[in-house]
DOMARVO-809338 format. One record per atom (N, C-alpha, C): residue in three letters; x negated, y negated, z negated. Coordinates in steps of 0.02 Angstrom, whole numbers, plus 50000, padded with zeros to 5 digits. Layout:
<sites>
alaXYZ/...
</sites>
This chain:
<sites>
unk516445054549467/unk515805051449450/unk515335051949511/unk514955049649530/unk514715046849599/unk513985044349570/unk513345050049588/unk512675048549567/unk512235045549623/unk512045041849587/unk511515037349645/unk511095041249704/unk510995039249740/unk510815039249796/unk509935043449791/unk509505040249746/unk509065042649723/unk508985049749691/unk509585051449628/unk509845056049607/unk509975062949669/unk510285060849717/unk510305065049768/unk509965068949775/unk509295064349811/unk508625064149868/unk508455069849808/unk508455067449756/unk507885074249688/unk508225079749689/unk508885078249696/unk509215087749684/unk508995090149770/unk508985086749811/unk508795090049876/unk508155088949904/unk507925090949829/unk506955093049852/unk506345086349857/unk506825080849861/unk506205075349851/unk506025074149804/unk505645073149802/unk505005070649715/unk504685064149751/unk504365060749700/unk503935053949690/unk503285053949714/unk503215050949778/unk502635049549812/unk502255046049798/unk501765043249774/unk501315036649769/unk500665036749814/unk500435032649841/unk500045030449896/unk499585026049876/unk498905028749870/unk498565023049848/unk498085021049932/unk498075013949946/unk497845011150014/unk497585007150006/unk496965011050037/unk496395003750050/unk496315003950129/unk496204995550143/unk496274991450215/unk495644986950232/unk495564986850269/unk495224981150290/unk495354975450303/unk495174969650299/unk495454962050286/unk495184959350340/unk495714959150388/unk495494956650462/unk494764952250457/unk495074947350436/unk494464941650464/unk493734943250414/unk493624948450361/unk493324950050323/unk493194957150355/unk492924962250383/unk492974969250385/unk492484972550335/unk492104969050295/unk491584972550268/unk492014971650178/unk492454969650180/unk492984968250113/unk493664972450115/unk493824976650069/unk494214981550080/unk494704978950009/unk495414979150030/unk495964978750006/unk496364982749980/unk496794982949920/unk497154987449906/unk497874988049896/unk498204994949922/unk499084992449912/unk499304997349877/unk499794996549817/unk500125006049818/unk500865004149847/unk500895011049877/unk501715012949911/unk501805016349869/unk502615018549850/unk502855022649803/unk503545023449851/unk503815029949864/unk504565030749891/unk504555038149870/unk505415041849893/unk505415046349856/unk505255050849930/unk504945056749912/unk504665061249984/unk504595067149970/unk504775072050037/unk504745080050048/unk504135081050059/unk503725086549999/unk502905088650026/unk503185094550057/unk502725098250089/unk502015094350121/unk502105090550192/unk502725090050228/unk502705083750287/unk502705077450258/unk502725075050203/unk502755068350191/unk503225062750250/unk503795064650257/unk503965061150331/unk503945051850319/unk504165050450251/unk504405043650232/unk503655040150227/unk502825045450198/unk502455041950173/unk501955041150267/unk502385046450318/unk502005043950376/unk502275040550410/unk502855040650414/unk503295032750456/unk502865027350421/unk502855024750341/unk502505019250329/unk502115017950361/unk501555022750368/unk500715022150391/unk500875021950460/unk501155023650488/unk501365023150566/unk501505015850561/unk502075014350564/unk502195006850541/unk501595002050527/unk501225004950479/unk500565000650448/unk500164999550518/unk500045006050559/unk499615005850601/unk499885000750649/unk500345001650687/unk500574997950735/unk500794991650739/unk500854988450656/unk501274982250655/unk500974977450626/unk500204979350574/unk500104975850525/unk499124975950547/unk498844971350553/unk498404968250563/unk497784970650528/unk497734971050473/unk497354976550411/unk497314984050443/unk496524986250477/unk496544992150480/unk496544997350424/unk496695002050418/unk496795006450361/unk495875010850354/unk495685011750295/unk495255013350291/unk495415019850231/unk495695022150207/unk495765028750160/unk496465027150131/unk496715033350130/unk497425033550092/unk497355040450050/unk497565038149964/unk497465044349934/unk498155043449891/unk498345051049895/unk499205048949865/unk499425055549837/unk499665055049782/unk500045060149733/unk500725060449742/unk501175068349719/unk501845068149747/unk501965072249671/unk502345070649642/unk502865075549585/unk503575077449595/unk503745083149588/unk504585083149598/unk504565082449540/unk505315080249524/unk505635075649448/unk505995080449433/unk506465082549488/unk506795088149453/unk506835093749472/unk506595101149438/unk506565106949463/unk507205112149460/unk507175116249496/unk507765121849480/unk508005123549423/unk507115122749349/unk507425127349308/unk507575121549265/unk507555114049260/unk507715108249231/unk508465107349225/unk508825108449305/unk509455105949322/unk509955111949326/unk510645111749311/unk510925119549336/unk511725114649326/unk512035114949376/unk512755113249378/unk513225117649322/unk513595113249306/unk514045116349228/unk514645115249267/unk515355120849272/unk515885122249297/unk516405120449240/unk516255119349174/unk516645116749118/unk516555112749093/unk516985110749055/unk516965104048995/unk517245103448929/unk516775102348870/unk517265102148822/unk517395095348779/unk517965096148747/unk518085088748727/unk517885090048663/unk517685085248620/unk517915084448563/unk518415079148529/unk518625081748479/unk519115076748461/unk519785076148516/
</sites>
């Protein structure tokens, strides 16, 4: 059996990032825009939620004006525990 890829990332410490972003609207600067990012991420480096904003900065036209963002792990140590047996029924 072969668990997704996502499934992984949570048993090896990533939890659910969300990013709430407000921008500035080039040809508008006094009008501020909003985006959410959501990916799965290691606190406290956040590496995945600062490549984005890196990215954002260098590639995308909209200066960034505040980023406020929440992180949950999904699954904890005492949630998950590997089982070495199996039983059938029937």
């Amino acid at each position: 059996m072969r668990f997704s890829s996502d499934f992984e990332r949570q048993l090896n410490g990533y939890g659910l990032t969300t990013a709430h972003i407000l921008y500035r609207i080039p040809d508008f600067e006094s009008v501020l825009q909003t985006y959410v990012w959501q990916d799965y991420d290691v606190a406290p480096e956040f590496p995945q939620m600062r490549r984005f904003l890196d990215f954002w900065q260098a590639n995308l036209d909209g200066p960034l004006h505040s980023v406020r963002f929440t992180h949950k792990s999904l699954i904890g140590p005492s949630e998950w525990r590997q089982l070495d047996g199996e039983f059938h029924v029937h």
